[in-house]
C-alpha positions as CSV (number, residue, x, y, z in Angstrom):
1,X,6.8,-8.7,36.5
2,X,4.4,-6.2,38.1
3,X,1.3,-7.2,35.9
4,X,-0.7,-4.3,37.9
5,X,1.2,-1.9,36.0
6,X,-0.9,-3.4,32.9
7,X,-4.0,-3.3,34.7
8,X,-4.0,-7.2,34.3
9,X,-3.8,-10.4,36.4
10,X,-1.4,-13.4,35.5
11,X,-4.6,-15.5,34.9
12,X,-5.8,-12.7,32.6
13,X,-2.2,-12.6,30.7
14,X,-2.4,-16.7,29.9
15,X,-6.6,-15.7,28.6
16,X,-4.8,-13.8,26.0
17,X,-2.3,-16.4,25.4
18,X,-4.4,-18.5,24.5
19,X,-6.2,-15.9,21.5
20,X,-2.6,-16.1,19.4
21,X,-2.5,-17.3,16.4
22,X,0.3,-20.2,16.2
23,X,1.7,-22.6,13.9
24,X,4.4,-24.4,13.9
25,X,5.6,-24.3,10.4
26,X,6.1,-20.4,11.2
27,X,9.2,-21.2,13.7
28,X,11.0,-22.7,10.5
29,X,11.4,-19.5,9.0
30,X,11.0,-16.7,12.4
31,X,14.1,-14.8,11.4
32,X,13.6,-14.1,8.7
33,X,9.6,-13.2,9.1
34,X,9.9,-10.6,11.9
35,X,9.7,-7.4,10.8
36,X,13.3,-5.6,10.9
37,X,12.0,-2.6,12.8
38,X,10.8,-5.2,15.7
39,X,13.9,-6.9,15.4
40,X,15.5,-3.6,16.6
41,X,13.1,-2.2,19.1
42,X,13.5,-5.8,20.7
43,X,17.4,-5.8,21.4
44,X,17.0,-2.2,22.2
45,X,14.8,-2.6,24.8
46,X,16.1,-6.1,26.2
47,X,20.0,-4.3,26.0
48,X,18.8,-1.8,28.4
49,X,16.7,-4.1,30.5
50,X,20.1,-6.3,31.2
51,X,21.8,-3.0,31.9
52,X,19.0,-1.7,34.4
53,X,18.4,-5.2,36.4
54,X,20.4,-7.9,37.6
55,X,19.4,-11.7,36.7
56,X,19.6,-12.3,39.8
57,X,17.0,-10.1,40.7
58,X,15.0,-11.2,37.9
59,X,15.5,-14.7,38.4
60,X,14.1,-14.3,42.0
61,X,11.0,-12.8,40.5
62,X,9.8,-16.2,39.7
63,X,9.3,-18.9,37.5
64,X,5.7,-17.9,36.2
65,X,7.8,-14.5,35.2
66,X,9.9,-16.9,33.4
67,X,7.7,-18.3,32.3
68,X,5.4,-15.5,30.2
69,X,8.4,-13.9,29.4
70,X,9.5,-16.8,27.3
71,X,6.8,-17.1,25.9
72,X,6.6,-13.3,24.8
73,X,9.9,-14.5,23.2
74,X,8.6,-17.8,21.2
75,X,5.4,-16.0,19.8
76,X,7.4,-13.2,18.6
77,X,7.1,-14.4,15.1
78,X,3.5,-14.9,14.9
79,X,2.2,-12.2,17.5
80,X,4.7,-9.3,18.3
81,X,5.2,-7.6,21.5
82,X,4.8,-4.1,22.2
83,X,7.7,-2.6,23.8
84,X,7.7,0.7,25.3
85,X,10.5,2.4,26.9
86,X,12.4,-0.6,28.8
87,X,9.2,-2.5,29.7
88,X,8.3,-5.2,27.4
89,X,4.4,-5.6,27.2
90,X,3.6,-9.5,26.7
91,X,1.1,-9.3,24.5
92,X,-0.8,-6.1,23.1
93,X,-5.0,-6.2,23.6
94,X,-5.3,-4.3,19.7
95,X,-3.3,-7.5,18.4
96,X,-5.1,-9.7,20.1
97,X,-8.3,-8.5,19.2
98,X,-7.3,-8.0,15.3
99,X,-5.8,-11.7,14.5
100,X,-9.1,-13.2,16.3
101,X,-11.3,-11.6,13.6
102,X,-9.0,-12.0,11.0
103,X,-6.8,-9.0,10.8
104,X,-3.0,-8.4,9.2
105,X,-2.0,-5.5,10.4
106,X,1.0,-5.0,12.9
107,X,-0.5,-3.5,15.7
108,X,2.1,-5.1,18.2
109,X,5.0,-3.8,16.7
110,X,4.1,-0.5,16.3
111,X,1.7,0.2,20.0
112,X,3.0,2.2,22.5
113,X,2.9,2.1,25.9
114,X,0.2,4.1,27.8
115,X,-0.6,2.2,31.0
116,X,-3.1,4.6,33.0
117,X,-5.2,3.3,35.4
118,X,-8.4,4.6,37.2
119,X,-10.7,3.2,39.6
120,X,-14.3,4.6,40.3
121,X,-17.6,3.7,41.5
122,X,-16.0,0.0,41.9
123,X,-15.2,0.1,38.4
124,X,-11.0,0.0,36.9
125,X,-10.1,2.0,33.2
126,X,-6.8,0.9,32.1
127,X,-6.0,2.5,28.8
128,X,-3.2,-0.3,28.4
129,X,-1.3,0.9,24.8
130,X,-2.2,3.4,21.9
131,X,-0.9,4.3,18.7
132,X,-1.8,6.6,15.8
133,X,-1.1,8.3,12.4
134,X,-2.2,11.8,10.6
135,X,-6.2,10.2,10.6
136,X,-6.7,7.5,13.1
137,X,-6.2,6.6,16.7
138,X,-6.1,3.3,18.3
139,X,-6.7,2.3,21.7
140,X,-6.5,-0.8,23.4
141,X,-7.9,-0.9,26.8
142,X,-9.2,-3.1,30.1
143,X,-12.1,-2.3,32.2
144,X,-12.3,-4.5,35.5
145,X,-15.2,-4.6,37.4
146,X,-15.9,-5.3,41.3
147,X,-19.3,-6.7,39.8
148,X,-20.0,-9.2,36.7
149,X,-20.0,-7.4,33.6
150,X,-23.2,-7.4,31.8
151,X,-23.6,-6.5,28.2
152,X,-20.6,-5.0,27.2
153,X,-19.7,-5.3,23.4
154,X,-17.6,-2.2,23.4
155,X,-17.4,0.9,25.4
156,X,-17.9,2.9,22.6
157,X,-14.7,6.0,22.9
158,X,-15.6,8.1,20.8
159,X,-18.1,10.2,22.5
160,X,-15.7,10.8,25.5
161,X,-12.6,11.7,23.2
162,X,-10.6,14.7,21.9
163,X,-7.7,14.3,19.8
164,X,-5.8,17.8,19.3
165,X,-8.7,19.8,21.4
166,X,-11.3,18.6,19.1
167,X,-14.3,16.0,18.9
168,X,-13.8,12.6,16.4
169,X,-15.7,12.1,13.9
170,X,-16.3,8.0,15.5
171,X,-15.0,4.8,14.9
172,X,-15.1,0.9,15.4
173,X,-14.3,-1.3,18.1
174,X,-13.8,-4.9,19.2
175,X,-13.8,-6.6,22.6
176,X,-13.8,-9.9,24.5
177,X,-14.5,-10.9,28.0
178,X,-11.6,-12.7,29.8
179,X,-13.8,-13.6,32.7
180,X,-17.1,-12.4,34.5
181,X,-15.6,-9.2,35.4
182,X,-12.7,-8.5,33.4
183,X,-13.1,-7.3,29.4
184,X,-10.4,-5.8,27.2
185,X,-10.9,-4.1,24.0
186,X,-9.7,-2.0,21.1
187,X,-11.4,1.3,19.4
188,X,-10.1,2.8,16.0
189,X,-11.1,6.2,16.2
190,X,-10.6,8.3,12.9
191,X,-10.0,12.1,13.5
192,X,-9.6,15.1,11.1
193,X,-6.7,17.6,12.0
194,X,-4.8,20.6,10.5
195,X,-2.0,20.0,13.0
196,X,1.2,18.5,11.2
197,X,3.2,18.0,14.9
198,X,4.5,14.3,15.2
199,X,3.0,14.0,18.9
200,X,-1.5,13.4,19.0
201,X,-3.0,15.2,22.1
202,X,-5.6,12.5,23.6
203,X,-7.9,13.8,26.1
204,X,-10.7,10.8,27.3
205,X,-13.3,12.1,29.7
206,X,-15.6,8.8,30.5
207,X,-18.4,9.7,32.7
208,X,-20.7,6.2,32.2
209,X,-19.8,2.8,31.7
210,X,-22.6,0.0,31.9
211,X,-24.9,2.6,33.1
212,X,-22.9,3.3,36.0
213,X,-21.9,6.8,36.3
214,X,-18.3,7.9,37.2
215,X,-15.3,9.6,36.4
216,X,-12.8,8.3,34.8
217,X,-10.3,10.7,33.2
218,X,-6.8,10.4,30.9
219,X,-4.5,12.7,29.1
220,X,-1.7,11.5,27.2
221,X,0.0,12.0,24.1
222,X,1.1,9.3,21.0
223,X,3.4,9.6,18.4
224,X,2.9,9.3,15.0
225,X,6.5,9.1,13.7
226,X,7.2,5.2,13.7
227,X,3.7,4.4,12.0
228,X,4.7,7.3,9.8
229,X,8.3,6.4,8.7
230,X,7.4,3.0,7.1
231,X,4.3,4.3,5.3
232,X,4.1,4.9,1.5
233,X,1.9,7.9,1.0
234,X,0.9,9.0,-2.4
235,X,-1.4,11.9,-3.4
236,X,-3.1,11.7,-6.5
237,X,-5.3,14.5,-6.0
238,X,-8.0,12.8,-8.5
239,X,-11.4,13.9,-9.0
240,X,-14.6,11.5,-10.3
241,X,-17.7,12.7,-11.2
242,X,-20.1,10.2,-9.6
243,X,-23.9,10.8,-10.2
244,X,-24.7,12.1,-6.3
245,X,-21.9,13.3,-5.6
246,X,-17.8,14.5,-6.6
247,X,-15.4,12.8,-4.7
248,X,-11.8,13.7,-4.5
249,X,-9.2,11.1,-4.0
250,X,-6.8,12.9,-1.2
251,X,-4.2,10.2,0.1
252,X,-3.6,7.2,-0.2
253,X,-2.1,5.3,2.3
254,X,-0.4,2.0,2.8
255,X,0.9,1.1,6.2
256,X,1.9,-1.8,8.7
257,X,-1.1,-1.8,10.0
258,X,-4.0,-1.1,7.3
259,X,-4.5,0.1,4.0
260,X,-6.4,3.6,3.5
261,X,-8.0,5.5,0.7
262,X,-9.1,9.4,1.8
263,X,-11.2,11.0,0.0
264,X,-13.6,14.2,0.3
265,X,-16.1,15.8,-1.9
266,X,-19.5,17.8,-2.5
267,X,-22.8,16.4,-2.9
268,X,-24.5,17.4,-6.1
269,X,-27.9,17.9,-4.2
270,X,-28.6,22.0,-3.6
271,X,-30.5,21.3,-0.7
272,X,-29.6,20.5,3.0
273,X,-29.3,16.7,3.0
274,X,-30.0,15.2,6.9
275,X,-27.4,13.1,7.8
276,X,-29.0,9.9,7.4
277,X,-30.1,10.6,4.1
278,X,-26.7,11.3,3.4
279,X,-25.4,8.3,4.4
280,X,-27.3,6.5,2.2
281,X,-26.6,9.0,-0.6
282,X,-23.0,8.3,-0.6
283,X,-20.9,4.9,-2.0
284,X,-19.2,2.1,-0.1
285,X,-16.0,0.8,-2.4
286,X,-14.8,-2.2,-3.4
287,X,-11.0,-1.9,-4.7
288,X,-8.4,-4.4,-6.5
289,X,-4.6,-4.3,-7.0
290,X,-3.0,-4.0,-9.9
291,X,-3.3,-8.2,-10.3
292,X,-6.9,-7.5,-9.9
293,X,-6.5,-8.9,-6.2
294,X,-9.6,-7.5,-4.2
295,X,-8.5,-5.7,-1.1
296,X,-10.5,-7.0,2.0
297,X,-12.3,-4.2,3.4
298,X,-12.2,-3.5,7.2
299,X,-14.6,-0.4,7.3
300,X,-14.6,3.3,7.0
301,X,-15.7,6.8,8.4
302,X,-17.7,9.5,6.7
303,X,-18.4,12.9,8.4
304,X,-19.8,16.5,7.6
305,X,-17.2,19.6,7.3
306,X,-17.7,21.6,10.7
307,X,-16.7,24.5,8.3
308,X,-18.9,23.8,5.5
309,X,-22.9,23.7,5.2
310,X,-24.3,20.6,7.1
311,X,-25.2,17.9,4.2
312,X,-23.2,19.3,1.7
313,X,-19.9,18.8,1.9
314,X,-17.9,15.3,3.3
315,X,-14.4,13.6,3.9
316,X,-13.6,10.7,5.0
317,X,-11.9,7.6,4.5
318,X,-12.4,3.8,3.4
319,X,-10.3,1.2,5.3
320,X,-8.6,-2.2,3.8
321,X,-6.4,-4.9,5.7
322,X,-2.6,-3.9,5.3
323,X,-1.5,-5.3,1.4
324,X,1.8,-7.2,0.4
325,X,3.3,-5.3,-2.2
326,X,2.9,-1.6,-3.1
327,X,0.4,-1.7,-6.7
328,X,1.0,0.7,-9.2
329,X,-2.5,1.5,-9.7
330,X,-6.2,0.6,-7.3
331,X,-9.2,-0.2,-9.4
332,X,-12.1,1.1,-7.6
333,X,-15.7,0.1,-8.4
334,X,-18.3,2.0,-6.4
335,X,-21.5,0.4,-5.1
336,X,-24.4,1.7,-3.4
337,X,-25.4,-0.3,0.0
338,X,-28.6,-0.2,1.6
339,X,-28.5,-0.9,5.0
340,X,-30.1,-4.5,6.2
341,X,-31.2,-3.0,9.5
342,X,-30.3,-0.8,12.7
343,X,-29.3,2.5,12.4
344,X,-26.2,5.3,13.1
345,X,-24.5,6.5,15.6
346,X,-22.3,9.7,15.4
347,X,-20.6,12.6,17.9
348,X,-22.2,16.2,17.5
349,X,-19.9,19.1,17.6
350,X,-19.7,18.9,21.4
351,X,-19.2,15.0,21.6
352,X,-22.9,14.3,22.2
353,X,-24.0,11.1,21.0
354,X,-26.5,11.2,18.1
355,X,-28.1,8.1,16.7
356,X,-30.7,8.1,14.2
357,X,-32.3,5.2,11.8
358,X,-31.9,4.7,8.0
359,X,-33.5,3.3,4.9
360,X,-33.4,-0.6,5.1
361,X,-34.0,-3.2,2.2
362,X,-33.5,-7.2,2.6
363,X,-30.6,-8.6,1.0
364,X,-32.5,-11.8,0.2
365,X,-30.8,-15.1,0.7
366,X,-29.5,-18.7,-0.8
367,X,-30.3,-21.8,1.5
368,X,-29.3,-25.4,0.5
369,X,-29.5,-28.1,3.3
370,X,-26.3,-29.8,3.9
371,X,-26.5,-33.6,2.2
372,X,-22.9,-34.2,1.8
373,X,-22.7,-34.2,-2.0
374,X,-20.7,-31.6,-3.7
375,X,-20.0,-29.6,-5.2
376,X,-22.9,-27.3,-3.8
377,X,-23.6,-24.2,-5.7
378,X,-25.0,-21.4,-3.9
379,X,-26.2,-18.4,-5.9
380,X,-25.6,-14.9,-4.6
381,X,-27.4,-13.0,-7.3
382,X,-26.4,-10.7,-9.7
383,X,-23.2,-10.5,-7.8
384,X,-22.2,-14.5,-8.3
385,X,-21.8,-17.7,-6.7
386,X,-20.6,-20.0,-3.8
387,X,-19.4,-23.3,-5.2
388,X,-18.8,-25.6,-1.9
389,X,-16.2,-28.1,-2.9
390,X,-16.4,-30.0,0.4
391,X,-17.5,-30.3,3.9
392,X,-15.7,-32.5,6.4
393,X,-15.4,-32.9,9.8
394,X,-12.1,-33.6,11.1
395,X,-9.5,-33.0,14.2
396,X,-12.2,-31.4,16.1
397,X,-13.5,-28.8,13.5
398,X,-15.5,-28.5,11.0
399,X,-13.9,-27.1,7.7
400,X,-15.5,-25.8,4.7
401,X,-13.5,-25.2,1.3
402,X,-15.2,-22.9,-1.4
403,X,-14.6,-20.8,-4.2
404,X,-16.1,-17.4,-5.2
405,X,-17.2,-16.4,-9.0
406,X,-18.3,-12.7,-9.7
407,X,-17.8,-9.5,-9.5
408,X,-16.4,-8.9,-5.8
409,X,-14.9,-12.5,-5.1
410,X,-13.3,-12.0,-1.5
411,X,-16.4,-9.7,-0.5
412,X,-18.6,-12.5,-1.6
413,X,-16.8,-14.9,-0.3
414,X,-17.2,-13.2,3.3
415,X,-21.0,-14.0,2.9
416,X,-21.0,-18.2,4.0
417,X,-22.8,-19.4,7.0
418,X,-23.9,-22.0,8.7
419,X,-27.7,-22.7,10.4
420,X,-28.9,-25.3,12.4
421,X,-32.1,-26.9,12.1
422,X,-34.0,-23.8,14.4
423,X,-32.4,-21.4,12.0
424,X,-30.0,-20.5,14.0
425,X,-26.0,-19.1,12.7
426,X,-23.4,-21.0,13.9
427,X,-20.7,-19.1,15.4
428,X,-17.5,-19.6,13.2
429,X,-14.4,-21.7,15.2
430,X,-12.5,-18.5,14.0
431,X,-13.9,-15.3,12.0
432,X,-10.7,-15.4,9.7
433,X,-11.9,-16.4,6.6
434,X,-8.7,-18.3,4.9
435,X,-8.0,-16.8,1.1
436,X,-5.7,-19.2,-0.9
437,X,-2.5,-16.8,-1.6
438,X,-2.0,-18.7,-4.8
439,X,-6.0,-18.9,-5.9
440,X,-7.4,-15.7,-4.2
441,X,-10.5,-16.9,-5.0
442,X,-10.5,-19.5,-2.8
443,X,-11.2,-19.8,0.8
444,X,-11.9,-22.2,4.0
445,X,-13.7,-21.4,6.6
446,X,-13.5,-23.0,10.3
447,X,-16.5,-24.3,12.5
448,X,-16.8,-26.2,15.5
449,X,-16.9,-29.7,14.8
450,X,-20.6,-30.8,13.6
451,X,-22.6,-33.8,14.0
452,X,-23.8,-34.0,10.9
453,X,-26.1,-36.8,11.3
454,X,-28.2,-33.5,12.8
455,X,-29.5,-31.1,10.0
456,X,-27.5,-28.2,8.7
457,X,-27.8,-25.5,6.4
458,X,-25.4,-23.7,3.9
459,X,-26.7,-20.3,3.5
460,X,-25.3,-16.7,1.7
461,X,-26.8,-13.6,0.7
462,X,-28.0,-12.8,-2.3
463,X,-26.8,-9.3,-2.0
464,X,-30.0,-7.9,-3.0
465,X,-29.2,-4.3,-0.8
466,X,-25.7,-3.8,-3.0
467,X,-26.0,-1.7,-6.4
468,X,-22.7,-2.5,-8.0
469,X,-21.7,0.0,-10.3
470,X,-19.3,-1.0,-13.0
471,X,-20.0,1.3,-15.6
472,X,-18.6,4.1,-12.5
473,X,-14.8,2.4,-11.9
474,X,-11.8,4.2,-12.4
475,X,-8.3,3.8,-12.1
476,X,-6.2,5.4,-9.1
477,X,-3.0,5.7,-10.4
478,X,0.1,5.6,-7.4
479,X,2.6,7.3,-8.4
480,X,5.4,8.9,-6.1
């Protein structure tokens, strides 16, 4: 295998090995739990592979080809590979990424392959894989440096992008370093566009990474049509009268990969609002199924109509992990969330970078030293409670079993932590936090293993920023 075609080394293809989620119970059952249109794409792909190369050719490739490629093949029903025309990409970054922090979505299955390199000011861009439907794009990438790589969360896309000859309204990203000078990551970049074509234009124009200046450039196009196909879309078209603001329900989307609610609407307020004012004048979401299952929230995007009067007028969209079953109807209770800190971050009409700063309150907070007797209630406000059932350390790990009471369970039950006797988080083994399929309200969490001899804290919020607004839900009814 020609891993420079992927902008990675072998050693950096076994680093993200090592990120997939495995078990072994999942092997018992891997036919049946790969999705059918993988299954497909698969033997597609490998048919004309055999067809196109010899094994003897292949086999003189190597065993570490062997290898990887086998295990590309034993992973497949945990951590799917991308395949792309007859190349089959090991693993895909946007995967990767999304099952460390917790994701569902099937961003292997569906990624296509992009594989664009370029090298300036001793600096390497490889936009590695893409894929998109009619209001997001995703792109996974790899910067390699001839230098350590200092302070690099995430790139940060946005501001270099087009999509369809026009600026995004921003996004969200997640990285990881593999080594000192190697870093992948993966943007979701939400975009508004009138166009109804199957094929996205992507134009990305970087001319600064780490502070270094350069120019690295790609144009290349992804189709929506296999994201699109095994959607369910409906439309309800439903207005709510909220007290700020109208909000229209547009779409609502369930895909392989997320879950998404679009909405626009017209603040209330006859004066011109400044965008951060405006942030904070609008509500955040918190949605349950039709079995009054919360759906876990991944984020969202809120921008200003180019067309309209600045302030006045909005769309955007709020963003849940991909569901199970298709409900008949979302419950959505709005809530109004101050921010705890920092500020914004958003792309002016000609992709400048604007950032600004918001209101801020203190969300407050519930600390209980850990003693080892339980249960351990921890209380979270008006919104609820932790109840800690245990604690133990065991196998190397730490694990943490709880249950959340109130109004937003799952978004509650986000809300544990750790501290150490300094005060200081401790970083989570894994940032999935484990829901109970069977008890939804109930959920592990994983931590290094601690010496618990040494003092530990339990801590939460209290959720003291958060207006919940029950007396303001209403029914979303999904009908084809």
């Amino acid at each position: 295998m020609d891993n420079q075609r992927f902008g990675l080394e072998e050693q950096d293809i076994y680093k993200l090995f090592n990120e997939v989620r495995f078990d072994q119970s999942e092997f018992e059952q891997m036919e049946t739990e790969i999705p059918e249109i993988l299954k497909k794409k698969i033997k597609r792909n490998l048919n004309k592979e055999i067809r196109q190369r010899s094994y003897l050719k292949l086999a003189q490739k190597g065993s570490i080809t062997a290898a990887v490629l086998l295990a590309g093949v034993i992973v497949a029903g945990t951590v799917s590979p991308v395949l792309a025309g007859n190349i089959p990409l090991i693993n895909s970054i946007s995967q990767m990424l999304n099952d460390k922090f917790g994701g569902r979505g099937e961003y292997a299955a569906y990624s296509q392959l992009v594989d664009k390199s370029v090298t300036d000011s001793g600096v390497t861009v490889t936009i590695n894989e893409a894929l998109a439907d009619d209001s997001k794009l995703i792109i996974g990438y790899t910067i390699k440096s001839s230098s350590k790589i200092k302070n690099l969360e995430v790139v940060g896309l946005p501001r270099f992008l087009r999509v369809n000859g026009s600026t995004v309204g921003g996004g969200r990203g997640t990285g990881q370093y593999l080594d000192d000078t190697t870093f992948v990551g993966s943007d979701q970049i939400s975009y508004h566009s009138s166009s109804s074509a199957d094929q996205v234009k992507v134009d990305l124009n970087i001319d600064e990474i780490m502070g270094i200046k350069g120019k690295w450039d790609f144009a290349f196009t992804v189709s929506k049509a296999e994201l699109a196909k095994n959607s369910t879309v409906f439309a309800p078209n439903q207005q709510v009268d909220l007290p700020d603001c109208i909000v229209k329900v547009d779409k609502v989307v369930f895909s392989p990969i997320e879950s998404t609610i679009q909405f626009s609407g017209n603040d209330k307020n006859s004066e011109k609002i400044e965008e951060n004012e405006a942030m904070n004048s609008h509500y955040s979401w918190i949605v349950f199924d039709d079995q009054e299952k919360e759906l876990i929230a991944k984020g969202g995007s809120w921008g200003g109509n180019a067309n309209l009067p600045s302030g006045r007028d909005f769309k955007g969209e709020a963003q849940f992990e991909k569901v199970k079953s298709i409900p008949k109807y979302l419950t959505v209770i709005p809530c109004k969330v101050t921010p705890t800190g920092g500020g914004y971050v958003s792309t002016d009409q000609n992709g400048r970078e604007v950032t600004g700063t918001v209101k801020t309150k203190d969300p407050g907070e519930s600390i209980k030293t850990i003693k080892g007797n339980y249960p351990l209630e921890l209380s979270q406000g008006k919104m609820g409670r932790l109840i800690i059932k245990d604690l133990k350390t065991e196998n190397g790990e730490t694990v943490v079993r709880y249950t959340a009471e109130g109004k937003a369970p799952y978004y509650q039950g986000s809300s544990l932590q750790i501290k150490d006797s300094a005060g200081e988080y401790v970083t989570p083994k894994s940032y999935e936090i484990r829901r109970d399929e069977e008890h939804p309200n109930d959920f592990t969490m994983v931590f290094p293993a601690l010496d618990l001899n040494k003092e530990f804290s339990l801590s939460t919020t209290r959720f003291e920023h958060i207006e919940f607004m029950e007396d303001l839900k209403f029914k979303v009814e999904l009908n084809q």
